[in-house]
PDB file of N, CA, C and O in Angstrom:
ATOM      1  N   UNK A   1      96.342  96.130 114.112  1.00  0.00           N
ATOM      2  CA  UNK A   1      96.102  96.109 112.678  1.00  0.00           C
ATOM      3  C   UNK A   1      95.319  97.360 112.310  1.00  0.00           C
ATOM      4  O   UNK A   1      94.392  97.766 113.010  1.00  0.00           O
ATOM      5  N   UNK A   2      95.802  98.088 110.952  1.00  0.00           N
ATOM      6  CA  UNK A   2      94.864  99.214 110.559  1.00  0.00           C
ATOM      7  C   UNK A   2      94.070  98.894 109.648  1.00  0.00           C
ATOM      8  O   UNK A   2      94.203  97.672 109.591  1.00  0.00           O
ATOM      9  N   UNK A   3      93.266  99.215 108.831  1.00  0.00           N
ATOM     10  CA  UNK A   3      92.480  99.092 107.753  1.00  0.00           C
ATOM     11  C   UNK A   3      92.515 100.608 107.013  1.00  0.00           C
ATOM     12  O   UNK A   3      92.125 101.584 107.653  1.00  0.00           O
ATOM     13  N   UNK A   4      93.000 100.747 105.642  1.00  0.00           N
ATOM     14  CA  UNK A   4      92.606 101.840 105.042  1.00  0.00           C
ATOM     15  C   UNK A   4      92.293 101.484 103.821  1.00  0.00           C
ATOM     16  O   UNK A   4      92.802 100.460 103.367  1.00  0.00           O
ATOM     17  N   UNK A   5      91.363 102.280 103.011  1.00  0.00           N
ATOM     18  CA  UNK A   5      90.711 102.618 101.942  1.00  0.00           C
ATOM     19  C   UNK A   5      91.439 102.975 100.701  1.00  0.00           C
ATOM     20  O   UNK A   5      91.974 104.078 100.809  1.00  0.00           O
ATOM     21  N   UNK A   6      91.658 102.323  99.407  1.00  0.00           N
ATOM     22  CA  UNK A   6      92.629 102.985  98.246  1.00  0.00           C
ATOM     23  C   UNK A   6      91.384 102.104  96.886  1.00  0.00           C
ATOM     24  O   UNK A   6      90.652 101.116  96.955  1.00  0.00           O
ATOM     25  N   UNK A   7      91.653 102.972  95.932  1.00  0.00           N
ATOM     26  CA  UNK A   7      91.029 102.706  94.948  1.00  0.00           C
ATOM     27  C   UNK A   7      91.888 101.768  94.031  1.00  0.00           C
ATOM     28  O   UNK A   7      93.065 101.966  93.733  1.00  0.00           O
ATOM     29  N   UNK A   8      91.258 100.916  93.710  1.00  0.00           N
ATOM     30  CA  UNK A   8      92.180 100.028  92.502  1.00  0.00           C
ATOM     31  C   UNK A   8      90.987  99.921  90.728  1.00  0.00           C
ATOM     32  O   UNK A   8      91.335 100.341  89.624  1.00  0.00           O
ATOM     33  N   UNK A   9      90.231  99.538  90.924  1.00  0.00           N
ATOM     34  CA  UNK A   9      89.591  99.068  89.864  1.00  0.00           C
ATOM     35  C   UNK A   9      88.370 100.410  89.172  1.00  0.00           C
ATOM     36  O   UNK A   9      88.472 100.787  88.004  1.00  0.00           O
ATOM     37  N   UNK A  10      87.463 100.882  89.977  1.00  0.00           N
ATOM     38  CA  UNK A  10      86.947 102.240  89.578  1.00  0.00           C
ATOM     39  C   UNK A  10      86.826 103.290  90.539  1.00  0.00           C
ATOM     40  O   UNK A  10      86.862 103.034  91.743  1.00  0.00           O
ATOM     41  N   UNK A  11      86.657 104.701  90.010  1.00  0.00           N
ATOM     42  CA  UNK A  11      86.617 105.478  91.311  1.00  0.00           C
ATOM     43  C   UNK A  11      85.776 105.626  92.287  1.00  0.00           C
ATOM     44  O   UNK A  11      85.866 106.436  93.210  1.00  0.00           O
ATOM     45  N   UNK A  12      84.719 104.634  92.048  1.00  0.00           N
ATOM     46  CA  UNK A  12      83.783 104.890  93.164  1.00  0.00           C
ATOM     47  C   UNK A  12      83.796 103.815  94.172  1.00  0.00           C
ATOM     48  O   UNK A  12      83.463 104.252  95.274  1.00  0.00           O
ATOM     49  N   UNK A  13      84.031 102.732  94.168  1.00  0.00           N
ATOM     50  CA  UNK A  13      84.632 101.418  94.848  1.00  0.00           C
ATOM     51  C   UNK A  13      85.752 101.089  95.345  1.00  0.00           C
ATOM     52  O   UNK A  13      86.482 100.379  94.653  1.00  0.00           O
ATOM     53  N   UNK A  14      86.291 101.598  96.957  1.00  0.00           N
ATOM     54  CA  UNK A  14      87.537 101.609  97.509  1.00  0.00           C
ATOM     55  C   UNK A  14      87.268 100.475  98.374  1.00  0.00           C
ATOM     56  O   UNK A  14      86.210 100.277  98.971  1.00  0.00           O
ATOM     57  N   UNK A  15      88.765  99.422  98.405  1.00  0.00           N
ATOM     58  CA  UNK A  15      89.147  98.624  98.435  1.00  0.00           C
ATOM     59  C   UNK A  15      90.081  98.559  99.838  1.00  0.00           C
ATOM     60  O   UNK A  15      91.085  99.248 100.015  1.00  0.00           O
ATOM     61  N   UNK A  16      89.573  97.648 100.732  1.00  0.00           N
ATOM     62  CA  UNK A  16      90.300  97.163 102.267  1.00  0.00           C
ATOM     63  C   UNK A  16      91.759  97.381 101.504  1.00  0.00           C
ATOM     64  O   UNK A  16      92.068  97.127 100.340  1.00  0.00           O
ATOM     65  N   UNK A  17      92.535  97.938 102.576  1.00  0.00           N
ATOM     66  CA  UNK A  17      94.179  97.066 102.589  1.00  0.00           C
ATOM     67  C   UNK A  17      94.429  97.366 104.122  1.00  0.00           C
ATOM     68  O   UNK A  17      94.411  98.415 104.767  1.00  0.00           O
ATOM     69  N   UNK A  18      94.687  95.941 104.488  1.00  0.00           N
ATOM     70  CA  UNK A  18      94.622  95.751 105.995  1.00  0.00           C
ATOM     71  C   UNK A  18      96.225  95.588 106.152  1.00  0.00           C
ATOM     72  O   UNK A  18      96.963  94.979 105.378  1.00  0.00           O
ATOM     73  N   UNK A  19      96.629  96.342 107.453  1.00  0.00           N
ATOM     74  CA  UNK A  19      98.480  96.493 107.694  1.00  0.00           C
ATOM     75  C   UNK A  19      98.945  96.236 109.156  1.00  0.00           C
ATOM     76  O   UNK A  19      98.754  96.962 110.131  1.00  0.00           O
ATOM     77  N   UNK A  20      99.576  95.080 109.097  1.00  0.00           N
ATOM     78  CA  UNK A  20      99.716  94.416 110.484  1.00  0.00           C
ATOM     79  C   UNK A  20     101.164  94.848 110.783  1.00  0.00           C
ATOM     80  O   UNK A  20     102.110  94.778 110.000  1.00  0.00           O
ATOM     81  N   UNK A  21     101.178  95.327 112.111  1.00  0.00           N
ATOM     82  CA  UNK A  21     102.730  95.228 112.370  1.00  0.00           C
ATOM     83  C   UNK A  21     103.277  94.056 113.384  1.00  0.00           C
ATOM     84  O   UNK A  21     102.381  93.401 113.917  1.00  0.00           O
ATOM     85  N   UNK A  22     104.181  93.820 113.611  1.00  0.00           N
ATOM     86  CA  UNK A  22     105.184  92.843 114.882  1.00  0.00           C
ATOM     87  C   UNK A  22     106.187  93.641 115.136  1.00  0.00           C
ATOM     88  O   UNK A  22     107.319  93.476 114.683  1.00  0.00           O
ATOM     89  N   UNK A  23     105.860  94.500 115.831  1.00  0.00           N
ATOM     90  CA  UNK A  23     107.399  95.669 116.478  1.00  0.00           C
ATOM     91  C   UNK A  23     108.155  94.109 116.872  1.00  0.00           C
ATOM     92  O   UNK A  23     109.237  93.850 116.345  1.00  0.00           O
ATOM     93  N   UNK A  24     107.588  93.234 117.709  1.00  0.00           N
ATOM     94  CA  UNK A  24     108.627  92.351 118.396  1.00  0.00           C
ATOM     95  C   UNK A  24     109.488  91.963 117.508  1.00  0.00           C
ATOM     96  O   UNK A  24     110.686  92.101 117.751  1.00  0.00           O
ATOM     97  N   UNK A  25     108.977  91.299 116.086  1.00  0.00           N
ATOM     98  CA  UNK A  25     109.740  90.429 115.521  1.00  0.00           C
ATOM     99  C   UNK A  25     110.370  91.658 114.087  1.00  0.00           C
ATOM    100  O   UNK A  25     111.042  91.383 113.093  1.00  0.00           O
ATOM    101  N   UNK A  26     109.907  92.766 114.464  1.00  0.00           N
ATOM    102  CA  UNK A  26     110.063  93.860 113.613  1.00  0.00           C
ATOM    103  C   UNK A  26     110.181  93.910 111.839  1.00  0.00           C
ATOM    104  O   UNK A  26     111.184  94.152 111.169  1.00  0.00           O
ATOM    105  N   UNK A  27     108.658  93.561 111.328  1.00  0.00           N
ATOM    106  CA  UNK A  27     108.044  93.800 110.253  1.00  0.00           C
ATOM    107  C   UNK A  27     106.927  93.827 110.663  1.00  0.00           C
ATOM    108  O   UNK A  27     106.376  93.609 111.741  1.00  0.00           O
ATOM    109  N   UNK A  28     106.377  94.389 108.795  1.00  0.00           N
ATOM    110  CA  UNK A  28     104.874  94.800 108.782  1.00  0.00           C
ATOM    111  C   UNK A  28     104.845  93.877 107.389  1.00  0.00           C
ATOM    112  O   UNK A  28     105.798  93.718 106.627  1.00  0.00           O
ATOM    113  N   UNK A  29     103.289  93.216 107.231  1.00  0.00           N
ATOM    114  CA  UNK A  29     102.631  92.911 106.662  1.00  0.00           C
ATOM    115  C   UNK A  29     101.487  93.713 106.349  1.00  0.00           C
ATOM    116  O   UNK A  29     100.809  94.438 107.078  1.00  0.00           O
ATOM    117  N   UNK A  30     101.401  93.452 105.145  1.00  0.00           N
ATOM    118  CA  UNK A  30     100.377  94.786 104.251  1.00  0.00           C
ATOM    119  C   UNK A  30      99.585  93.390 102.628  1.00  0.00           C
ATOM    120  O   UNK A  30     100.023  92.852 101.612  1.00  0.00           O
ATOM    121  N   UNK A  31      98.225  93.457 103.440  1.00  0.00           N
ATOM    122  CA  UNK A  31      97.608  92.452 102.577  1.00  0.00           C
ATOM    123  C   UNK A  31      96.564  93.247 101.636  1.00  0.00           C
ATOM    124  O   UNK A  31      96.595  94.467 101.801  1.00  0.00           O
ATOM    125  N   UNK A  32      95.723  92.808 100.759  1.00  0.00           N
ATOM    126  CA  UNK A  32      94.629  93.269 100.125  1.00  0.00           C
ATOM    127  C   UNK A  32      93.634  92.076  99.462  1.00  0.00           C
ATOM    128  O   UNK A  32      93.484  91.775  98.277  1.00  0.00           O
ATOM    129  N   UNK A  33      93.111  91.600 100.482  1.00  0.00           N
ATOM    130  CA  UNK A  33      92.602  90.255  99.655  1.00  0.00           C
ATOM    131  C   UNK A  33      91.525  90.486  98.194  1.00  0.00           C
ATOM    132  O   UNK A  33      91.158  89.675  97.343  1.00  0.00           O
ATOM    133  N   UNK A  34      91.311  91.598  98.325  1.00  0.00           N
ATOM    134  CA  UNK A  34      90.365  91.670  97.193  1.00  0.00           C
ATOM    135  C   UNK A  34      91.381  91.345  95.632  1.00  0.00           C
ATOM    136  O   UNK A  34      90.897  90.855  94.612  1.00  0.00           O
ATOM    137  N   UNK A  35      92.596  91.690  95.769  1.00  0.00           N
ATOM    138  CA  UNK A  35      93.577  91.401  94.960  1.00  0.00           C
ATOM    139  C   UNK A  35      94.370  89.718  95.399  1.00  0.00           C
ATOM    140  O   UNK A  35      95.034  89.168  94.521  1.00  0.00           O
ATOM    141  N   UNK A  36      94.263  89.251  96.349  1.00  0.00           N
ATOM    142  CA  UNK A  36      94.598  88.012  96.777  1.00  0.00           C
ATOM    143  C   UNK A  36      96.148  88.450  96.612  1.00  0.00           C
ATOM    144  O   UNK A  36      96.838  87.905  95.751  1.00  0.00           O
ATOM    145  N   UNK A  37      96.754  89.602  97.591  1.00  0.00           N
ATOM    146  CA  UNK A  37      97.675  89.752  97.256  1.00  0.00           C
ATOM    147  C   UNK A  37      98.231  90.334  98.919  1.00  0.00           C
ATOM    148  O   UNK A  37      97.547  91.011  99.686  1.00  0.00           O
ATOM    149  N   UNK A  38      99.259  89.975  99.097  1.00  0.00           N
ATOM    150  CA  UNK A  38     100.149  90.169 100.603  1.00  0.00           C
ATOM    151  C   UNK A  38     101.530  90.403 100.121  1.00  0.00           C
ATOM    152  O   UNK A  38     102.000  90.232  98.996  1.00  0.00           O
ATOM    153  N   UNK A  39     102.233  90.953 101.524  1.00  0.00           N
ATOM    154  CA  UNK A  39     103.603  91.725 101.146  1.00  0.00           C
ATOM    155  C   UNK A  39     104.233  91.852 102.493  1.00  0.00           C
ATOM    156  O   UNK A  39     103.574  92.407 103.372  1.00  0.00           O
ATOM    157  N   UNK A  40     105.476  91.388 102.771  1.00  0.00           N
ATOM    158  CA  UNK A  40     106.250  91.839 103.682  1.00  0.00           C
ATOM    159  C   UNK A  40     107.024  91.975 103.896  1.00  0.00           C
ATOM    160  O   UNK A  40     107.816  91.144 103.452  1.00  0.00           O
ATOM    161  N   UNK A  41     107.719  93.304 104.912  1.00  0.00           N
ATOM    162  CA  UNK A  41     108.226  94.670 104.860  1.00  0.00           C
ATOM    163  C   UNK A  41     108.554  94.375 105.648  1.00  0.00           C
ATOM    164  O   UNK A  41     107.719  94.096 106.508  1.00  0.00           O
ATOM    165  N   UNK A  42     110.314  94.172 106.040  1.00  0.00           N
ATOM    166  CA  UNK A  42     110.827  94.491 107.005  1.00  0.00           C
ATOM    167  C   UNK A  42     111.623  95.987 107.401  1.00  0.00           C
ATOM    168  O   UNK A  42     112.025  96.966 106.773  1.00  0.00           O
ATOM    169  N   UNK A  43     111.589  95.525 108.866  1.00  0.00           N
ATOM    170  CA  UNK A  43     112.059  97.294 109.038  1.00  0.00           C
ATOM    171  C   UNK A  43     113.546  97.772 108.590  1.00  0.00           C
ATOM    172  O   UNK A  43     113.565  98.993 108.433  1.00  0.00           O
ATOM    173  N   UNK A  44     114.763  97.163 108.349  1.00  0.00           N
ATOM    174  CA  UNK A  44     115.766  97.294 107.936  1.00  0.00           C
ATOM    175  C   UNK A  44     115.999  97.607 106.693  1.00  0.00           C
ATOM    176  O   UNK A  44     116.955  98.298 106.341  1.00  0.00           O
ATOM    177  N   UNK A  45     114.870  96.969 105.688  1.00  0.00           N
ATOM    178  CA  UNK A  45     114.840  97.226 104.443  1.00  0.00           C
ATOM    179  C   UNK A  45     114.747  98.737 103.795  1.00  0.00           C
ATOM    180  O   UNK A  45     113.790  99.471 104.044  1.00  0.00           O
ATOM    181  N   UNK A  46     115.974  99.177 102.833  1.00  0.00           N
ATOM    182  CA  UNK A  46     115.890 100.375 102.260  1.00  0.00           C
ATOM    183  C   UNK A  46     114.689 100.756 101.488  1.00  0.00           C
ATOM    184  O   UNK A  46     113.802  99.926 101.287  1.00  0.00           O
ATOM    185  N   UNK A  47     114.616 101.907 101.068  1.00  0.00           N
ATOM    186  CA  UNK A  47     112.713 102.263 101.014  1.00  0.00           C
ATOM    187  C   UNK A  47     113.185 102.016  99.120  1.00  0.00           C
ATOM    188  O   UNK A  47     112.424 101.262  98.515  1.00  0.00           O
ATOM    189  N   UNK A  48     114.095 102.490  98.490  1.00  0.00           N
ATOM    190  CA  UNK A  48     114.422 102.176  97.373  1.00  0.00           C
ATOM    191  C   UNK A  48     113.960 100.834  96.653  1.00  0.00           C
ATOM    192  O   UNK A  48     113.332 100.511  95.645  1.00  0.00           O
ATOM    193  N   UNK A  49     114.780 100.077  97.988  1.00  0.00           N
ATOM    194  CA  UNK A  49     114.943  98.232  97.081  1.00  0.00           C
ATOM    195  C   UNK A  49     113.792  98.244  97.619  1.00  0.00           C
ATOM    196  O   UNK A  49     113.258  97.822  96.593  1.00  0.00           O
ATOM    197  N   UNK A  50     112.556  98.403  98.631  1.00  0.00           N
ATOM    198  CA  UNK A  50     111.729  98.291  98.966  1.00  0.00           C
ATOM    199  C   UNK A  50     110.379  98.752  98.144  1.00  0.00           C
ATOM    200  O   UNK A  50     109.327  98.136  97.971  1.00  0.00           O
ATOM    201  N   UNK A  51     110.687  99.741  97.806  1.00  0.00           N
ATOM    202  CA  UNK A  51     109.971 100.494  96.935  1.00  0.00           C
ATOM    203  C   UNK A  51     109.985  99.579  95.209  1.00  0.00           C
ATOM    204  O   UNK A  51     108.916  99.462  94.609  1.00  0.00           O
ATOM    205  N   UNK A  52     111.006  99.138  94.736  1.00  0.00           N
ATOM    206  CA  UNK A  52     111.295  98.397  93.376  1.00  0.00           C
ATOM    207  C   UNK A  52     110.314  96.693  93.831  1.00  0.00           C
ATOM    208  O   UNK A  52     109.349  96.273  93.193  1.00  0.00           O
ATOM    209  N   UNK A  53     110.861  96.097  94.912  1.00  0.00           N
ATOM    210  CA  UNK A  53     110.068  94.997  94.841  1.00  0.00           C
ATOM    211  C   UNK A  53     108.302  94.882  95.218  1.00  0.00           C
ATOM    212  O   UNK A  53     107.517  93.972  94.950  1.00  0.00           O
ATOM    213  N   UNK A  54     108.103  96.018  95.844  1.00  0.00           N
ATOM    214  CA  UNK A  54     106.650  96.359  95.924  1.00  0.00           C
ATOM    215  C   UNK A  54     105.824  96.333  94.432  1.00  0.00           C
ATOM    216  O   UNK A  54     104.884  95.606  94.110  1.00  0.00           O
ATOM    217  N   UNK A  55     106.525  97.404  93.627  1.00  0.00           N
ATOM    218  CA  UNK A  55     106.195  97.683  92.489  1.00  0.00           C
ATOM    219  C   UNK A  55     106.000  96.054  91.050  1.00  0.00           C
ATOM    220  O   UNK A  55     105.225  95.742  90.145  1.00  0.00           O
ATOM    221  N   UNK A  56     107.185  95.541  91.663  1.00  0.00           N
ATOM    222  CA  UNK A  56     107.503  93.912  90.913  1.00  0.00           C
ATOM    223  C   UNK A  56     106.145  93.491  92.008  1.00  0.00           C
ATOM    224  O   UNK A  56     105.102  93.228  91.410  1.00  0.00           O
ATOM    225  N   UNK A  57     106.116  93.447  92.852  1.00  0.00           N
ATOM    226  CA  UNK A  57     104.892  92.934  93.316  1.00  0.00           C
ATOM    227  C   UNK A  57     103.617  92.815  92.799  1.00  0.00           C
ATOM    228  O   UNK A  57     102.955  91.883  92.344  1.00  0.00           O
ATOM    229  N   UNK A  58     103.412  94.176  93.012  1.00  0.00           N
ATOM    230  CA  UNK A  58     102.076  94.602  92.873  1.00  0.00           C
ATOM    231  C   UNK A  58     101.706  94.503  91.342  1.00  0.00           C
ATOM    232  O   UNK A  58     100.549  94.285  90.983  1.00  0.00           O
ATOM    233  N   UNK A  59     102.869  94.695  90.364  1.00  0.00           N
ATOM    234  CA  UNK A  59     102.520  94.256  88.367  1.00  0.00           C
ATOM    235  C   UNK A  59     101.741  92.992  88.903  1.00  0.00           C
ATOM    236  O   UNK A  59     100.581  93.162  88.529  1.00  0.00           O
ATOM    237  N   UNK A  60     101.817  91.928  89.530  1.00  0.00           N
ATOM    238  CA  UNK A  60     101.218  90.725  88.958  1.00  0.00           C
ATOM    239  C   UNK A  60     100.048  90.575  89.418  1.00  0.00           C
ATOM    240  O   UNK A  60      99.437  89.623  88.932  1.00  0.00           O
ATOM    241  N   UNK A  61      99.376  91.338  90.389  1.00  0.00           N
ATOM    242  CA  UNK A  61      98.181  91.294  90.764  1.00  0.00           C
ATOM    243  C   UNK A  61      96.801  92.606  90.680  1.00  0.00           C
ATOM    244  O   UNK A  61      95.584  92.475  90.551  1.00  0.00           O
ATOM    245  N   UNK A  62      97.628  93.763  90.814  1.00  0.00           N
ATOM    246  CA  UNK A  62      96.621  95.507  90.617  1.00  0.00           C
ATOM    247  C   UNK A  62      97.161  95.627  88.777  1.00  0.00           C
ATOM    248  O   UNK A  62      98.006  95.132  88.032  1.00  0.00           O
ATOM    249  N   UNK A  63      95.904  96.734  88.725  1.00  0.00           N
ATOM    250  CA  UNK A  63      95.980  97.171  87.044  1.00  0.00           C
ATOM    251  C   UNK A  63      97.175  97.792  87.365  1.00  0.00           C
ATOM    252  O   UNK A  63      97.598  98.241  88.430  1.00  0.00           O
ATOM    253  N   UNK A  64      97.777  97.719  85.921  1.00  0.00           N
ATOM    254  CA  UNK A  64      99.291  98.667  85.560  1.00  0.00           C
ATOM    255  C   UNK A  64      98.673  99.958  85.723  1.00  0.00           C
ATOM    256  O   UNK A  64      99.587 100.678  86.122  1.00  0.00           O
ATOM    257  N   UNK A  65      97.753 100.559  85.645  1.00  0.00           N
ATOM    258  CA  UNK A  65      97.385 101.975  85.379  1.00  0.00           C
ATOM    259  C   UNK A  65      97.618 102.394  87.170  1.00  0.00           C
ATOM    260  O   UNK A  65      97.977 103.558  87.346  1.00  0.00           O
ATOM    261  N   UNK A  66      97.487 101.767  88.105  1.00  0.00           N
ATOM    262  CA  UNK A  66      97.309 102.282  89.476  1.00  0.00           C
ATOM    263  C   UNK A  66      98.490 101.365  90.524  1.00  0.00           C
ATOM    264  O   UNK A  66      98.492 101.038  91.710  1.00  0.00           O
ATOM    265  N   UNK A  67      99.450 101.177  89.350  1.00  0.00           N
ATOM    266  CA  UNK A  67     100.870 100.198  90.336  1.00  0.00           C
ATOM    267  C   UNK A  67     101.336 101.614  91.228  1.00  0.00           C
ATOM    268  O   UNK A  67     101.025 101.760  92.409  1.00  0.00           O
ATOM    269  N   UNK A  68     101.894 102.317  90.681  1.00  0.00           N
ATOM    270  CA  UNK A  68     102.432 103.412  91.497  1.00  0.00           C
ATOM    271  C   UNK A  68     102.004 104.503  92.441  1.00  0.00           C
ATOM    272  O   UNK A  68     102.676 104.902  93.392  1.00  0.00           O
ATOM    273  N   UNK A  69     100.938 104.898  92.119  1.00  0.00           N
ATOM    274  CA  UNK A  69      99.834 105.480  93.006  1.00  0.00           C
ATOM    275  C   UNK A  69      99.998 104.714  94.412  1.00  0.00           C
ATOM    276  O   UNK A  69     100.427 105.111  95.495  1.00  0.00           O
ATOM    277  N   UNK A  70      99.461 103.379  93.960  1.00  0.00           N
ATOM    278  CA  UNK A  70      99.107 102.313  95.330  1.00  0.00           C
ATOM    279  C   UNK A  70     100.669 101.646  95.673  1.00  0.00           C
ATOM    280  O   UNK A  70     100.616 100.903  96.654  1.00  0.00           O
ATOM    281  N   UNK A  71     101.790 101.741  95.175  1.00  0.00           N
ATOM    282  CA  UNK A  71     102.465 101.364  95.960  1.00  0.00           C
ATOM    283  C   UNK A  71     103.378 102.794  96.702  1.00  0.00           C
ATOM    284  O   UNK A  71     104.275 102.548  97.508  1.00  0.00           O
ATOM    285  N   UNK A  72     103.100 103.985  96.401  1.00  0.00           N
ATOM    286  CA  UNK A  72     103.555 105.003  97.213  1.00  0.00           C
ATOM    287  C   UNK A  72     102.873 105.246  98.148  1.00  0.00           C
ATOM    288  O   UNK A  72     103.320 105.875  99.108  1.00  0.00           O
ATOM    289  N   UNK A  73     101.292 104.686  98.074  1.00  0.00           N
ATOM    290  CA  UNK A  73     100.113 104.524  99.403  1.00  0.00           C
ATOM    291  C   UNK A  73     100.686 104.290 100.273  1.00  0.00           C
ATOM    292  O   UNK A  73     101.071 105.023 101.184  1.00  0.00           O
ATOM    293  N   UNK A  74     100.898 102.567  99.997  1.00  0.00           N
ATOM    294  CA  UNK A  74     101.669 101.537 100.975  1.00  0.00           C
ATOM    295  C   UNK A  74     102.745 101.687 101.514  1.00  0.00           C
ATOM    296  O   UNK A  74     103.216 101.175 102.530  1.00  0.00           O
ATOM    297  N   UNK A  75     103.230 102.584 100.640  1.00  0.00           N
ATOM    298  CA  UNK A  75     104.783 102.847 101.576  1.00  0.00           C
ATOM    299  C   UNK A  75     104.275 104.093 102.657  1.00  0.00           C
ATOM    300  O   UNK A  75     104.599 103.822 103.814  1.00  0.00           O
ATOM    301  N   UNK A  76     103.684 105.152 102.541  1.00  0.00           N
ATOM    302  CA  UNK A  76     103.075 106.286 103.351  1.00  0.00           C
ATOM    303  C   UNK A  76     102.775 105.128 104.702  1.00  0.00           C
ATOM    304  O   UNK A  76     103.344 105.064 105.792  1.00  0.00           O
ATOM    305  N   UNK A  77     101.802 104.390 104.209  1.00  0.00           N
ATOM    306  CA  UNK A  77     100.624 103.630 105.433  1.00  0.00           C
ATOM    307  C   UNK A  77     102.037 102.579 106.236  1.00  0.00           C
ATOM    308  O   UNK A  77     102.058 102.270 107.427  1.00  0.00           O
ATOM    309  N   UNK A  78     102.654 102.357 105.633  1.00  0.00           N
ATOM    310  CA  UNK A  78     103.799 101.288 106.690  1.00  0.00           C
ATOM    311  C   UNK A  78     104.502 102.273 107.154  1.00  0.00           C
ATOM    312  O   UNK A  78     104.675 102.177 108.369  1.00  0.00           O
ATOM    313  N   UNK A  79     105.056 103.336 106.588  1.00  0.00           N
ATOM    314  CA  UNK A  79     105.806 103.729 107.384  1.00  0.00           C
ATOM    315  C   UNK A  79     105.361 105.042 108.353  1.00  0.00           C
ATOM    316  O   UNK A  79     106.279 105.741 108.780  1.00  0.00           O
ATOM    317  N   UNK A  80     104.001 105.379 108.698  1.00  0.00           N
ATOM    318  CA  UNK A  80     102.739 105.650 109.529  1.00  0.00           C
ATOM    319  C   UNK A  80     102.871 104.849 110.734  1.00  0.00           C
ATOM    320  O   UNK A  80     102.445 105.346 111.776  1.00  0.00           O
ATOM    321  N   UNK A  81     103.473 103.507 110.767  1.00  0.00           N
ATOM    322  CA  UNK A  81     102.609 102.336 111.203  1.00  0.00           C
ATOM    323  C   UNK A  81     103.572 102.688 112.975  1.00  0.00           C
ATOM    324  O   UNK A  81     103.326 101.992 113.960  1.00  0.00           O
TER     325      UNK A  81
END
């Protein structure tokens, strides 16, 4: 599991997002409890449709002002992983 640092709410207060992988069962899970919010990414999945349901994701839980920022993070940090 990694842990990295992304800003959601102000700029001086960065926020856990912890990113688990299972090469075995081949996905990654990518949580942020401070948002009470989880996501998972399998490896077959195109980065496109992947990229659109992240974004539908992430509207219902991070401010609209920082959906895209933080979900091009998440895609960098999984596919790092």
């Amino acid at each position: 599991m990694k842990i990295r640092k992304a800003v959601l709410f102000d700029e001086r207060t960065p926020t856990n997002v912890y990113i688990y992988e299972n090469k075995k069962e081949e996905y990654i899970v990518v949580a942020i409890p401070d948002l009470e919010w989880s996501f998972l990414i399998r490896y077959e999945e195109e980065t496109e449709t992947l990229k659109a349901r992240l974004v539908s994701s992430l509207a219902k839980a991070a401010p609209k002002e920082h959906i895209e920022m933080l979900a091009n993070k998440l895609l960098y940090w999984a596919r790092e992983m």
